[in-house]
C-alpha positions in Angstrom: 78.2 97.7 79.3 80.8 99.2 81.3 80.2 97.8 84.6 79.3 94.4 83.0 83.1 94.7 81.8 84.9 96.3 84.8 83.1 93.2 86.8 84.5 90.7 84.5 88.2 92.1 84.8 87.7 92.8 88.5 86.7 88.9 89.3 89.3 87.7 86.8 92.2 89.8 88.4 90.6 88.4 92.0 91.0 84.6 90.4 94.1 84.9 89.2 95.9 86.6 91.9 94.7 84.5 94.6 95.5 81.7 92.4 99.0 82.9 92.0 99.3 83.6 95.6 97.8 80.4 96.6 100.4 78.5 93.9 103.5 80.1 94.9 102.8 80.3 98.7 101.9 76.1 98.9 104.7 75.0 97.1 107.7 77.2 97.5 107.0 78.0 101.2 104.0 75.4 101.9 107.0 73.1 103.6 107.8 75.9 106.1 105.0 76.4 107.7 102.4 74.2 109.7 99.1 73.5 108.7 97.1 75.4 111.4 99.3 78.3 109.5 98.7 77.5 106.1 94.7 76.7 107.1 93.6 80.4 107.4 95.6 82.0 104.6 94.0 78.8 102.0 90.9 79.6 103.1 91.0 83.3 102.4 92.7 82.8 98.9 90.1 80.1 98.4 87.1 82.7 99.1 88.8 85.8 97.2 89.0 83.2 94.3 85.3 82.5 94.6 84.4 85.9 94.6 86.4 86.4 91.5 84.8 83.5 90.0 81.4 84.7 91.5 82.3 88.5 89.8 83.0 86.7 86.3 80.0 84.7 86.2 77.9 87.6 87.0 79.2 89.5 84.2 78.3 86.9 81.8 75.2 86.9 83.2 74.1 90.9 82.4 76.1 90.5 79.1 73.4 87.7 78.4 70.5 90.0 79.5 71.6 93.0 77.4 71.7 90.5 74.1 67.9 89.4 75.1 66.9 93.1 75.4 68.1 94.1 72.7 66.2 91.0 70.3 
């Protein structure tokens, strides 16, 4: 149960800081910068947000086990 839930906050922390990042970096300083600049730092916030995403689903996914086990 516990790692079910520290995987959940993990990936939704992941998500939501990369989005954030992503967000505040593309359009406050997205103007200053070229795009062979902005390329690699998008795609690295674009990854940690899919392993957050990846994280959250998992979690669902051994929650949803542990309810069918239990039956």
């Amino acid at each position: 149960m516990y790692r079910t839930f520290l995987s959940f906050k993990i990936g939704l922390i992941l998500t939501a800081l990369s989005a954030g990042v992503m967000f505040v970096l593309l359009f406050s300083h997205g103007m200053h910068y070229t795009t062979n600049q902005l390329y690699p730092v998008s795609l690295v916030l674009s990854a940690t947000a899919l392993t957050g995403y990846g994280l959250m689903v998992r979690a669902r996914r051994l929650a949803l086990e542990q309810i069918v086990r239990s039956e």
